[in-house]
C-alpha positions in Angstrom: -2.3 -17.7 -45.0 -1.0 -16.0 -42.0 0.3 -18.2 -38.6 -1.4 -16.4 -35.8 -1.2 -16.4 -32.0 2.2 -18.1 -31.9 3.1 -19.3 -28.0 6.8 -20.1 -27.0 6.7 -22.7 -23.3 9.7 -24.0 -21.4 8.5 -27.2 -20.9 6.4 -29.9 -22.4 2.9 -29.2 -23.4 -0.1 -30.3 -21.3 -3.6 -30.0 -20.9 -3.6 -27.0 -18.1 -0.8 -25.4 -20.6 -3.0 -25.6 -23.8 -6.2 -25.2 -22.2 -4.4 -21.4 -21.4 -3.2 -21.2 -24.7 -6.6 -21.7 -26.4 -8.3 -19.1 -24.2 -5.5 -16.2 -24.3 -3.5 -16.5 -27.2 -5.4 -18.8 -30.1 -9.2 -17.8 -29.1 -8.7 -13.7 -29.1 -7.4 -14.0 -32.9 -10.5 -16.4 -34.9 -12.5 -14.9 -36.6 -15.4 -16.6 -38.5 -14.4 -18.7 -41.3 -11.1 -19.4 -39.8 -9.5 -23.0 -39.1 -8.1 -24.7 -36.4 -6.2 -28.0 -37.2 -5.5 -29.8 -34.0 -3.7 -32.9 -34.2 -4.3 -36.2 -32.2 -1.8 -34.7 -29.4 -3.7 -35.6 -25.9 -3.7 -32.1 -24.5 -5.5 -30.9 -27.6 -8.3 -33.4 -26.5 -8.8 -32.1 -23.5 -12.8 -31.3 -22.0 -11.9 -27.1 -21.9 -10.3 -27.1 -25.4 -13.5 -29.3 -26.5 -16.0 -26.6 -25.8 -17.0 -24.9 -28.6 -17.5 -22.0 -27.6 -13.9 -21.3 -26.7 -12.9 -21.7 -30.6 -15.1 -18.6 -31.2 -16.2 -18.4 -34.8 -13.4 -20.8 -35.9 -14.0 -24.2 -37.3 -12.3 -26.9 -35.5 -10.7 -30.0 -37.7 -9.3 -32.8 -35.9 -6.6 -34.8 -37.2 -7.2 -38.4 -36.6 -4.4 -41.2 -37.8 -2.8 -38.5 -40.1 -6.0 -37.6 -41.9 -8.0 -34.6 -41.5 -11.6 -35.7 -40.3 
């Protein structure tokens, strides 16, 4: 298991912040049969980061109350 598309921000995250993220950095690296694990952070909810077709090929796994759903 590699960690891919690290990011480094001054600051605290946000929607706008992660939003970029997802589309520069994390979205460029999936490839089909990847996972994404987003926690219950808000910004990670937001309506951009929702769209599936920014994930690519990835799978996306919420994290709700400490489980994965």
């Amino acid at each position: 298991m590699d960690l891919v598309a690290p990011w480094v921000i001054d600051g605290a995250m946000n929607g706008e912040i992660f939003d970029k993220y997802v589309e520069t950095q994390l979205a460029p690296t999936l490839s089909k049969g990847d996972v994404v694990i987003a926690d219950n952070l808000s910004s990670h909810k937001s309506p951009r980061a929702a769209e599936l077709s920014v994930w690519g090929n990835a799978r996306k796994l919420p994290i709700e109350n400490g489980a994965a759903c």
